[in-house]
C-alpha positions as CSV (number, residue, x, y, z in Angstrom):
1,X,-4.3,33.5,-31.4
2,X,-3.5,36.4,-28.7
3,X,-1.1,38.0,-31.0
4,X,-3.8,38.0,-34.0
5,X,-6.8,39.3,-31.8
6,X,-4.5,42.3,-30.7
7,X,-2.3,42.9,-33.7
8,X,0.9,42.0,-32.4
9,X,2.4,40.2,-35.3
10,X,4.0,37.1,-35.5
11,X,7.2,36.9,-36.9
12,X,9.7,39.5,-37.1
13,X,10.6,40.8,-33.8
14,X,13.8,40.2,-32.0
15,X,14.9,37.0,-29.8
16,X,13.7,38.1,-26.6
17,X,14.1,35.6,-24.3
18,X,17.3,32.8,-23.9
19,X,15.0,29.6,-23.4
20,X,12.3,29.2,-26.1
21,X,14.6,28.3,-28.8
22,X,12.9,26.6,-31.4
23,X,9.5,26.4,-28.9
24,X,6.3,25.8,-31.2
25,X,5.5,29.3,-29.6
26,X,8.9,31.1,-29.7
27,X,7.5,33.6,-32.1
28,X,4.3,34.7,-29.9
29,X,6.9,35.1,-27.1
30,X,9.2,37.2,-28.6
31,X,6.2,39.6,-30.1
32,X,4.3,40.2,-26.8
33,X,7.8,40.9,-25.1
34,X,8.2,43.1,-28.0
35,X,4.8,44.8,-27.0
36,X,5.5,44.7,-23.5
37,X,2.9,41.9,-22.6
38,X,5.5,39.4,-21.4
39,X,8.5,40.9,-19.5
40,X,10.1,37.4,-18.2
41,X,11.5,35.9,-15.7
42,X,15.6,35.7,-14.5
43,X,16.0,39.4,-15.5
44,X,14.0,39.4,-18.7
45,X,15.8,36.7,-20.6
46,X,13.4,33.6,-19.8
47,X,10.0,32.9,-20.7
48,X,9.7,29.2,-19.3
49,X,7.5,28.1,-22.2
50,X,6.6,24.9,-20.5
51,X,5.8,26.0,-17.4
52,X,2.1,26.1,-15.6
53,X,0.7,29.8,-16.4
54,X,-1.0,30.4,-13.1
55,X,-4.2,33.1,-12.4
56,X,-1.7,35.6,-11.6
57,X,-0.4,35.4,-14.6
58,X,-3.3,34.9,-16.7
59,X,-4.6,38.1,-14.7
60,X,-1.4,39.7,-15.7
61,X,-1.2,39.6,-19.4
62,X,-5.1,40.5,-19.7
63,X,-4.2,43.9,-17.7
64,X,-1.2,44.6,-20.1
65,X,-2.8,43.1,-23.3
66,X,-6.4,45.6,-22.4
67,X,-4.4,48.1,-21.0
68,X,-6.8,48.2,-17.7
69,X,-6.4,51.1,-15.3
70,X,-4.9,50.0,-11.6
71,X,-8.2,49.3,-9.1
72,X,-8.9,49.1,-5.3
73,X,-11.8,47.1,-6.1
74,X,-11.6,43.4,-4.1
75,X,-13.7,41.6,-6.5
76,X,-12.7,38.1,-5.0
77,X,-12.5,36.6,-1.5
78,X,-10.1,34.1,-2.4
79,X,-7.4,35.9,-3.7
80,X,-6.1,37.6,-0.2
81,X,-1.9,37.7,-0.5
82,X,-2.2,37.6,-4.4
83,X,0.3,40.0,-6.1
């Protein structure tokens, strides 16, 4: 759905990443690594597709996917320590 919204398509780019083989996702992976959503973990060559996608990271790839400027705003008081 992500990839559709922001015209990343499906299909077509490059294995990026050593442990979504055959993944019901794989091909969403390897396009937003392609568009430098998703960078990956272990040095770029893991995704962990089954792994629990935390606020961080949810945070994350709506910054890279809107392409949102840096801010010093501190919009939430329970998010002290968050990266």
């Amino acid at each position: 759905m992500l990839t559709q919204a922001f015209g990343m398509p499906r299909g077509g780019a490059p294995d990026g990443f050593d442990d979504d083989d055959g993944h019901r996702w794989e091909d969403w992976f390897d396009a937003a690594k392609q568009h430098g959503v998703v960078t990956g973990y272990g040095g770029g060559t893991e995704v962990r597709p089954d792994a629990v996608i935390t606020r961080d990271n949810v945070s994350l790839l709506l910054v890279r996917l809107f392409d949102l400027p840096p801010s010093d705003v501190d919009a939430f008081s329970d998010d002290d320590g968050s990266s």
